[in-house]
C-alpha positions as CSV (number, residue, x, y, z in Angstrom):
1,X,65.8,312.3,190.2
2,X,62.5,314.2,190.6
3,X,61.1,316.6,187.2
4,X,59.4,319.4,187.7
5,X,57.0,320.6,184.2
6,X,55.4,323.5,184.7
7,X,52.3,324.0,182.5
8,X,53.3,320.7,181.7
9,X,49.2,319.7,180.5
10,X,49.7,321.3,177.2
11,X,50.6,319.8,173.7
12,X,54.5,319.9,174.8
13,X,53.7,318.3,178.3
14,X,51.3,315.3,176.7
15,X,54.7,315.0,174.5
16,X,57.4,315.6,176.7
17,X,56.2,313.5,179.7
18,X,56.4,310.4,178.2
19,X,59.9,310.9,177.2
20,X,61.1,312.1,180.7
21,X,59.6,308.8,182.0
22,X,62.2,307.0,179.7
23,X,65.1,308.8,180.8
24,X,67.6,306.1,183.9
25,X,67.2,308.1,187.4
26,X,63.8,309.6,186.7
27,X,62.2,308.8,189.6
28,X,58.9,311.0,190.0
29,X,57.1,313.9,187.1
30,X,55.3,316.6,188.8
31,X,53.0,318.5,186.6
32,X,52.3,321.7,188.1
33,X,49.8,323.8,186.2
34,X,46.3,324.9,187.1
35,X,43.8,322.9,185.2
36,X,42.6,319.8,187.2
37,X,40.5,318.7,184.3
38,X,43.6,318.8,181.6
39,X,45.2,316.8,185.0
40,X,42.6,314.3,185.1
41,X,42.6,313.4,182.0
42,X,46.0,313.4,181.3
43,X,46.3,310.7,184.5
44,X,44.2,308.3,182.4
45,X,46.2,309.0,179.3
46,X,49.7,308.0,180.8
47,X,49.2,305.4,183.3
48,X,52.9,305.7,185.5
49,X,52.8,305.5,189.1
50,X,56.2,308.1,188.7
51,X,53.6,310.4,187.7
52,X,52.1,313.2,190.1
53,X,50.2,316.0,189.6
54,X,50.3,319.6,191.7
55,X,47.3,322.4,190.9
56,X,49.1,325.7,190.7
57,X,49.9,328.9,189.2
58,X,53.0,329.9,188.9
59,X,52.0,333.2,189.9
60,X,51.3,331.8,192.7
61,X,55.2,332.6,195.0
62,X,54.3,330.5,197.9
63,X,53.0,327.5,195.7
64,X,55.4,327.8,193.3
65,X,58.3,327.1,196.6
66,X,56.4,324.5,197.5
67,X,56.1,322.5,194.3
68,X,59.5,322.6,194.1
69,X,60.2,320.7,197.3
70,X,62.5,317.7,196.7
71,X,63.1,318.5,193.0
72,X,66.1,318.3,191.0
73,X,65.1,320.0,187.1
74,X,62.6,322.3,186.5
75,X,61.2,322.2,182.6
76,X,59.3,325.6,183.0
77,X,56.9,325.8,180.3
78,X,53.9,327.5,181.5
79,X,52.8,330.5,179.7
80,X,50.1,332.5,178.0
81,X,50.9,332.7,174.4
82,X,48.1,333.5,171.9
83,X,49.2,336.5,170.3
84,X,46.2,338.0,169.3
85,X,44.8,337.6,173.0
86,X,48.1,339.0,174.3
87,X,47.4,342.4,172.5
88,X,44.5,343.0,174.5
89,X,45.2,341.4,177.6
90,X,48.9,342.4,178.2
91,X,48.6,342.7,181.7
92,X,47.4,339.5,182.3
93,X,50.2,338.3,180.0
94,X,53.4,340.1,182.3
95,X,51.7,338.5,185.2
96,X,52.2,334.7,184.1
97,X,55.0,335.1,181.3
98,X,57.1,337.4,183.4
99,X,56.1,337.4,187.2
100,X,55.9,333.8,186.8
101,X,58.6,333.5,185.1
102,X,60.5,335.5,188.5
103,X,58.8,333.2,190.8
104,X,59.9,329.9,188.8
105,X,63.4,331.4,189.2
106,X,63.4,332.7,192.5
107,X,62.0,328.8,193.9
108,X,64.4,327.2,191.7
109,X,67.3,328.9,193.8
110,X,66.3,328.7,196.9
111,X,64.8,325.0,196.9
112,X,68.3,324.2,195.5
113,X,67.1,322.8,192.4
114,X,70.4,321.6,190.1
115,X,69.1,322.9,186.9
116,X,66.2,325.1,185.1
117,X,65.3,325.0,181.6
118,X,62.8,327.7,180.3
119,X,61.0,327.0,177.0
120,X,60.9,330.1,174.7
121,X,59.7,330.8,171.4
122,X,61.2,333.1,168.3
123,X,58.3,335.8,168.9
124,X,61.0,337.0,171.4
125,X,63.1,337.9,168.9
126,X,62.5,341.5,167.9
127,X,59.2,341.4,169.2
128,X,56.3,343.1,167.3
129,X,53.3,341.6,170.1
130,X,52.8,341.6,173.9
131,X,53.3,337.9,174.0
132,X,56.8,338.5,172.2
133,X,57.6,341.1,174.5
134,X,56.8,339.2,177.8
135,X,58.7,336.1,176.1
136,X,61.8,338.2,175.7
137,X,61.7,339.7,178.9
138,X,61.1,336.4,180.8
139,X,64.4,335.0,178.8
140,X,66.9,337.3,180.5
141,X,64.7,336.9,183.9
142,X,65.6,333.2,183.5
143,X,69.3,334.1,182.6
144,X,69.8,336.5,185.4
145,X,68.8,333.7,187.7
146,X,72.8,332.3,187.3
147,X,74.4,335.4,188.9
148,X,71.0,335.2,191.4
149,X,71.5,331.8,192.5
150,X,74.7,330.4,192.1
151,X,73.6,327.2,193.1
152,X,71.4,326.7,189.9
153,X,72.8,326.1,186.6
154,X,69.5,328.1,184.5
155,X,68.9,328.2,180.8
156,X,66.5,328.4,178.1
157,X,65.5,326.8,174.7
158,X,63.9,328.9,171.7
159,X,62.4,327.7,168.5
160,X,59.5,328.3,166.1
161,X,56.1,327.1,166.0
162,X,55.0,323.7,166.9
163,X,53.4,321.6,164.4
164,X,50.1,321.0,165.2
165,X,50.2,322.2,168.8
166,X,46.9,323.3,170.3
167,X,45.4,326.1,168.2
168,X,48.4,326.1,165.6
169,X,47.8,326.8,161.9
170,X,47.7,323.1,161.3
171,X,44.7,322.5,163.8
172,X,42.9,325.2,162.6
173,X,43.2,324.0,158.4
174,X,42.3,320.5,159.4
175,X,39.2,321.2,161.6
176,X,37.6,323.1,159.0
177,X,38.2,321.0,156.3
178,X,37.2,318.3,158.0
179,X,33.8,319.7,158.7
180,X,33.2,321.4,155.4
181,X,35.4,319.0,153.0
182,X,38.1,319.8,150.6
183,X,36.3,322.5,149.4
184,X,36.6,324.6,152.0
185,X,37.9,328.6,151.8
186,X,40.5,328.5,154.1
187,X,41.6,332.2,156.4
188,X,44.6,333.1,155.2
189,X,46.2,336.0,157.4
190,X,48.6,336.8,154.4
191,X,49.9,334.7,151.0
192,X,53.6,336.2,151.9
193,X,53.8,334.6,155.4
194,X,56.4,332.2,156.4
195,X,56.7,330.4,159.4
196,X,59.5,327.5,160.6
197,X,58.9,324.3,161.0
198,X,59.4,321.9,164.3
199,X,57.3,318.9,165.5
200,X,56.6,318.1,169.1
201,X,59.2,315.1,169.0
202,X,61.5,317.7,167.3
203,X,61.4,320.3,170.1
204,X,60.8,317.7,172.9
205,X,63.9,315.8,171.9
206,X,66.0,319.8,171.4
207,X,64.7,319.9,175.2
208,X,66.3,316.8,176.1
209,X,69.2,317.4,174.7
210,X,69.3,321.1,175.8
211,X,69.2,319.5,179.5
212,X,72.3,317.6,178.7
213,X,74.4,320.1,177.2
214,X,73.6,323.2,179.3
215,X,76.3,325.2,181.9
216,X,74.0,328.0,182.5
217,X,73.5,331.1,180.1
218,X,72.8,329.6,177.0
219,X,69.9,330.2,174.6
220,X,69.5,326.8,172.6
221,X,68.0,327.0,169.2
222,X,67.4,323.9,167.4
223,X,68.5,324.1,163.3
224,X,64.9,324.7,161.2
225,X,63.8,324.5,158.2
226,X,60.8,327.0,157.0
227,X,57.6,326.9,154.9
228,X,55.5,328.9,152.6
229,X,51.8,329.3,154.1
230,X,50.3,328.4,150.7
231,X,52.3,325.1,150.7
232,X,51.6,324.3,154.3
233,X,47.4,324.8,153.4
234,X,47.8,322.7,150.0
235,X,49.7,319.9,151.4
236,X,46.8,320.0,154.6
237,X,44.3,319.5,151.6
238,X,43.4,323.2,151.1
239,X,42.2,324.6,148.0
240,X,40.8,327.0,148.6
241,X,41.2,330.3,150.8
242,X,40.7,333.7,151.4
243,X,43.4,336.3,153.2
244,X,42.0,338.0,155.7
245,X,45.0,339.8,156.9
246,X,47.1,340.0,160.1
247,X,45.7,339.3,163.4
248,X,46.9,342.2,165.8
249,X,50.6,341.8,166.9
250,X,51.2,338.8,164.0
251,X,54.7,338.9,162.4
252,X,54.8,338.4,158.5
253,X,57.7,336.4,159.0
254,X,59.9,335.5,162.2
255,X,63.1,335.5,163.4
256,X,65.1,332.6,165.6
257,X,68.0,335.1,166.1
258,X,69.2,338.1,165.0
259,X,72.7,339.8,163.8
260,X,73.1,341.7,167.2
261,X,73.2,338.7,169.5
262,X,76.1,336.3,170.2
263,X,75.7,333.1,168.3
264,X,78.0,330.6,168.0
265,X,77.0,326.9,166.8
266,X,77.4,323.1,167.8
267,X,77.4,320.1,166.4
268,X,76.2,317.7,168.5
269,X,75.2,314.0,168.2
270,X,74.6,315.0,164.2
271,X,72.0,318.2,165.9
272,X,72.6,321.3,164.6
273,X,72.5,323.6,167.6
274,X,72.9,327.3,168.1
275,X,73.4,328.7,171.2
276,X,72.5,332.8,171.7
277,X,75.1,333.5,175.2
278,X,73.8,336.6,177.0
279,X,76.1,340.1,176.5
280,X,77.0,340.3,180.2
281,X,78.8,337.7,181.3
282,X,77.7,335.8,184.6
283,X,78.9,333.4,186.8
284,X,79.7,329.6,185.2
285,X,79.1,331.8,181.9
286,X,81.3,329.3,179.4
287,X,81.1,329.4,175.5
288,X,81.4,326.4,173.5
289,X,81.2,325.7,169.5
290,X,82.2,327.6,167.1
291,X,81.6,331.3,166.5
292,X,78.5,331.5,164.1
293,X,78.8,334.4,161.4
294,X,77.0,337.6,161.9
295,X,73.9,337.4,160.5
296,X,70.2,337.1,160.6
297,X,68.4,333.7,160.8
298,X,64.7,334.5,158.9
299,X,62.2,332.2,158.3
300,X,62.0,334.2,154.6
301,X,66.0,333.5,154.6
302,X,65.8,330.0,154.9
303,X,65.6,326.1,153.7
304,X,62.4,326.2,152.4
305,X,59.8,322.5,152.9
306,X,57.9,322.1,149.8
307,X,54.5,320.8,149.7
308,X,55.4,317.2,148.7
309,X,57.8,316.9,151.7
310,X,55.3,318.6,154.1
311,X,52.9,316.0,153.1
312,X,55.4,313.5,154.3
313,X,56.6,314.7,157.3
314,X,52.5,314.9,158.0
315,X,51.9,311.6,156.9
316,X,54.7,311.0,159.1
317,X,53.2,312.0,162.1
318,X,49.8,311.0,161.6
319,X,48.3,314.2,160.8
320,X,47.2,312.9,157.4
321,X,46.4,309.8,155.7
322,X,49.3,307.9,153.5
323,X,48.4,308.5,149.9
C-alpha cells in the first residue's frame, strides 16, 4: 500500500510518518509539499528506504495528479493556517486551503485512490478568521468529493490545537523563557481564553484510527479535554505576563462542534469519538454510534486540565524537565 501526506514536513508529518511506517502493507510514504529544505532534513531524520519525497504545491492541478500516481490513501494535510496572517493574506489562504483542497480531491478521484482523509481543525466551526473560513469551506469540498467520485471513500478529521506544534502557544512560552529565565513577562492575548488540549501522538493516533473506521462523510473529532491559559503559562514556568489582547481573527474560546450539526458518538477501542455526518446525504453516506445530544461542545464548557496535570502530561512528553 502506497501513502500519500501532503504537507506532510510539518510538526504532524515529522509525527505521523513514523507511525505510517509501522502500519503491515505500507509499502512506500510520499511526502508531497513544497519545501526541499524541510525535505532534506527530514530524510536524515527518518532513515526508511519506504520513504520518498515529491516537491509540490497542491495548488499545483497537474502535479497534484501526478503525485498521486500509484497511490492508495491520501492524508491531506497541507495548509496555511496562522490566523493572524490569514487576516491579511486571505487570498493567498482560499488558494491553498480551498483550491488545494479541490485539486487534492479532484486527483484523489480520478487516480482511483481508495480513501482520503483531510485533517481539519475546530477554527472551522463558526468561524470568526479567514483561516477558519477557508478550513470550513475546504471540509464540505472534501465531503462533496463522495457524491464526485464514487470510487473514493473521502473524509475528514477535526480537533483543537496541537501541543507544541510549530508556533503553538507552548513554543512561543518556552522560547522566551528559555532566553530570558523564569522571570520573564509572558504575552498574554487575554486571561479569559481557553483552548483544548491534544498532543501530536494524540491526533496522530485519532488519524490512524479515523482511517480505519471511515465509510465516507464523516467528520471525526477526537474526545478533549480543555485548559485555562493562565494554567497552561504557570505549569510552562511562567510568572509572569502581560495581556496584550487578541491577535486579528483570534477566538476567545473555540468550538469542536456546535448544536446545529449532526453528531452522534462512538465508542471505539476505549476512544471517545464523535463523528459530525454532513446534512445532505451522499452516496455510501452510513451513520453509526449513537445519536449524541444536541448541544454545544466549548472549550469554556468543558473538562478542565489543571496546572499540576499539565505539568505531567509535559513532563510526559519531554517538553519539561521531571521535577
Amino acid at each position: 500500500m502506497w501513502v500519500l501526506v501532503t504537507g506532510g514536513t510539518g510538526s504532524l508529518g515529522h509525527a505521523l510518518v513514523p507511525r505510517l511506517l509501522e502500519e503491515e502493507g505500507v509499502e512506500k510514504v510520499i511526502i508531497y509539499s513544497r519545501d526541499e529544505v524541510k525535505q532534506s532534513q527530514m530524510r536524515e531524520e527518518i532513515n526508511d528506504k519506504r520513504l520518498r519525497f515529491m516537491v509540490g504545491d497542491v495548488r499545483d492541478r497537474w502535479r497534484t495528479h501526478r503525485a498521486m500516481t500509484g497511490v492508495h490513501t491520501v492524508i491531506h494535510a497541507a495548509a496555511l493556517k496562522r490566523v493572524e496572517v490569514s487576516e491579511y493574506n486571505a487570498d493567498e489562504f482560499i488558494k491553498t486551503n480551498i483550491i488545494g483542497t479541490q485539486n487534492v480531491v479532484e486527483a484523489a478521484g480520478l487516480a482511483g485512490v481508495k480513501r482520503a482523509l483531510f485533517t481539519s481543525t475546530d477554527k472551522a466551526v463558526a468561524p470568526l478568521n479567514t483561516y477558519g473560513c477557508t478550513k470550513a469551506v475546504a471540509e464540505r469540498v472534501i465531503i462533496q468529493g463522495n457524491a464526485t467520485y464514487p470510487g473514493t471513500v473521502y473524509a475528514c478529521v477535526r480537533y483543537g490545537n496541537v501541543a507544541n506544534s510549530r508556533g503553538s502557544v507552548i513554543e512561543v512560552f518556552r522560547s522566551i523563557l528559555e532566553r530570558e529565565g523564569p522571570e520573564a513577562v509572558l504575552p498574554i492575548t487575554d486571561i479569559r481564553m481557553t483552548r483544548f488540549w491534544i498532543t501530536l501522538p494524540e491526533a496522530v493516533e485519532h488519524i490512524m484510527t479515523s482511517l480505519e473506521l471511515m465509510k465516507g462523510g464523516e467528520i471525526f473529532i477526537p474526545r478533549m479535554p480543555s485548559y485555562h491559559i493562565l494554567d497552561l503559562m504557570s505549569a510552562c514556568g511562567g510568572k509572569k505576563y502581560k495581556e496584550v489582547g487578541l491577535r486579528p481573527g483570534e477566538k476567545l474560546h473555540e468550538a469542536i462542534h456546535t448544536i446545529h450539526e449532526d453528531v452522534w458518538g462512538l465508542k471505539y477501542k476505549d476512544k471517545d469519538i464523535l463523528l459530525v455526518y454532513p446534512q445532505v446525504t451522499m452516496r455510501r453516506f452510513e451513520r453509526y454510534g449513537k445519536l449524541a445530544p444536541m448541544e454545544d461542545y466549548l472549550s469554556y464548557d468543558n473538562v478542565f486540565l489543571t496546572e499540576e496535570e499539565l505539568c505531567a502530561r509535559m513532563t510526559s512528553l519531554k517538553l519539561l524537565s521531571e521535577k
